[in-house]
N, C-alpha and C positions, 0 to 999 in steps of 0.2 A: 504494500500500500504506500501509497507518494503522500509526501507531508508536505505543508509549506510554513516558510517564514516570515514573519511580517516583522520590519524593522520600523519604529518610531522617528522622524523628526520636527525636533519642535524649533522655534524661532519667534522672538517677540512677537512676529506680528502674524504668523502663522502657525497650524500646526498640518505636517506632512508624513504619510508613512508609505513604504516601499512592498509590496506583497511578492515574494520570489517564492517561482514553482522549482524545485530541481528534476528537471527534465535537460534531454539532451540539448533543448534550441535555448535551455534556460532564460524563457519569457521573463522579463519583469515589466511591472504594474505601478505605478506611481500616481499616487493622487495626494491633490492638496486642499486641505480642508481651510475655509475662509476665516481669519483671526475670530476669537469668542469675545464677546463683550461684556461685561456686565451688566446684568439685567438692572433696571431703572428703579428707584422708589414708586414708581406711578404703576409700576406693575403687579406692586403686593396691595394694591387698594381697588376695593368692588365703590365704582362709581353708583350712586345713589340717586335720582331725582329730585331736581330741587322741590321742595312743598311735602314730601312722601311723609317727613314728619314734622311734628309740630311741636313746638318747646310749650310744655307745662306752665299752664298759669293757672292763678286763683281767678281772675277774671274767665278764662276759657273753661274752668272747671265747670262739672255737672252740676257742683251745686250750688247755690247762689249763695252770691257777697252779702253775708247781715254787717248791717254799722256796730261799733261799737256799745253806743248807747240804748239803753231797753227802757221801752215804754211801757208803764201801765195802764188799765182803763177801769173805771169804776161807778158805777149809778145806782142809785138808790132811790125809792120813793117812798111818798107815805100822802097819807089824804087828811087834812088838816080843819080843824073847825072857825076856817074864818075866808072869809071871800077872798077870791084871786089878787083882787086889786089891794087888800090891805096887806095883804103876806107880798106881792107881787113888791109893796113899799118898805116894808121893812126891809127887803132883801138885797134893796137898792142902797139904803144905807151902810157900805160898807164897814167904816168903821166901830160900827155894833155887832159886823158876826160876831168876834170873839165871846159875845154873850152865849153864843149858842155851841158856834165848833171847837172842839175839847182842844185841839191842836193849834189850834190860831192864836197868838199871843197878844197881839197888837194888828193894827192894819191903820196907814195915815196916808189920806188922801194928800196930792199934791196941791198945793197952794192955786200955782200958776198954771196949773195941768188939770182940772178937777174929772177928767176921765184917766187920768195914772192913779195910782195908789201904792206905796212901799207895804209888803206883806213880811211877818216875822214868823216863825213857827219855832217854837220849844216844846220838845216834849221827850220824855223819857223812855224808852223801849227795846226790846233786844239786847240789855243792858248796854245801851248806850243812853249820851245827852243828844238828843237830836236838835239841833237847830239850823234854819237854813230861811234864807229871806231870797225875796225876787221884786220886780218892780213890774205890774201888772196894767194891761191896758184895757180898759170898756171897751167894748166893740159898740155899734149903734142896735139898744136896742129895741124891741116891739111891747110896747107899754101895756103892762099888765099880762103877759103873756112869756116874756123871754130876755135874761139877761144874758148876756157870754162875753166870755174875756180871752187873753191869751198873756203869757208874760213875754216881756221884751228882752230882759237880764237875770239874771239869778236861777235859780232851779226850774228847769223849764216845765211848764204844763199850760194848759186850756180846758177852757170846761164851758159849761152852760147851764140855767135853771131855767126850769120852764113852768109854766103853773095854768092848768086846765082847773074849767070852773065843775065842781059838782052840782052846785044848787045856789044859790042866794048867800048861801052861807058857809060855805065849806069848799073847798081844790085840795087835785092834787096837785103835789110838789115833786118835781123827776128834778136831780142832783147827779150831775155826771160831769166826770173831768177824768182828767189824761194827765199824766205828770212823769217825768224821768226820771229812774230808780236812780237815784244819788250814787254814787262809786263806794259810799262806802256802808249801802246797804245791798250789795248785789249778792254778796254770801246768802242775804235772807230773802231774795228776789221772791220765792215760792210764797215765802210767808206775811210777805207786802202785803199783797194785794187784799187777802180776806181781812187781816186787820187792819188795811183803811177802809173798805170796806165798813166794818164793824164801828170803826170812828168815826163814817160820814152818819150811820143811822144813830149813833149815840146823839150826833150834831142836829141830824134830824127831827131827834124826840125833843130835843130840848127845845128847837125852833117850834115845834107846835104847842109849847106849854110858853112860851115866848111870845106866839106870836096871839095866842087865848088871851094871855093873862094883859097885854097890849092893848087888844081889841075891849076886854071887859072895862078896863078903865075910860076909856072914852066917854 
């Protein structure tokens, strides 16, 4: 059986090898292989489609952006034994709630502004000292029927009273407002609500023995 030899050459810029048969015409065979290059950085990378993906946001996310700050809402009513129009007047007198609402400490209408008012709240709960003031604006309202406000500065909230006649003698009172849970009652956010809640009916009752005991004196 006939073998053959293959001899190697190499040269920087090529590389060449010789294939000899031993036979009697002793053919050879030479080829030269074209220099090797080094293959590119561009070649170890899978080109992508621009857009194929998309970078992570909270804005793009599924779920929606909440703000930081949390609102509450709260109404309450009750049906009072004295006409619209005279509850509808006491109510107007700001500076008397605190006769009635447990929480309201103070309230002074502004001088030069008689639709602002500076609001004060102290009160004790959650073992804390609660206190926090805002500066309050009238909205324009429907006489005898509907006061509402909104604050300008301070702890933010809005609200409304509205007073439907029952008879000659007697309405009800709807007491609803909106206020934003302070930062430093958010630990007790859950337990807000029912106990203001429970402090607007306390303000409530007192307002309807308030506003009795007002009307009998006349």
């Amino acid at each position: 059986m006939s073998s053959a030899a293959i001899s190697f050459i190499s040269s920087p810029n090529s590389l060449g090898f010789t294939h000899v048969f031993p036979t009697k015409t002793n053919p050879t065979f030479s080829c030269r292989v074209p220099p090797l290059k080094p293959p590119s950085l561009s070649s170890f990378f899978i080109r992508i489609p621009y857009g194929s993906f998309k970078k992570s946001s909270f804005y793009t996310s599924s779920k929606p952006f909440s703000p930081v700050m949390k609102w509450q809402d709260c109404t309450v009513q009750m049906e009072i034994d004295v006409p619209a129009s005279v509850a509808y007047n006491l109510y107007s007198d700001r500076e008397a709630i605190p006769n009635w609402m447990p929480f309201v400490s103070s309230v002074k209408v502004l001088e030069d502004k008689p639709d602002l008012s500076r609001w004060f709240v102290k009160y004790e709960a959650f073992g804390r000292n609660i206190e926090y003031s805002w500066l309050a604006k009238n909205l324009q309202p429907i006489p005898n029927q509907k006061i509402h406000w909104r604050s300008l500065e301070g702890l933010g909230n809005r609200g409304s009273v509205r007073f439907y006649p029952k008879g000659p003698s007697s309405c009800l009172v709807d007491l609803s407002i909106s206020y934003e849970v302070p930062q430093l009652l958010v630990p007790v956010a859950s337990l807000l609500q029912p106990f203001m809640e429970n402090l607007l009916k306390q303000g409530m009752d007192r307002f309807a023995k308030f506003a009795k005991s007002s009307s009998s004196a006349r």
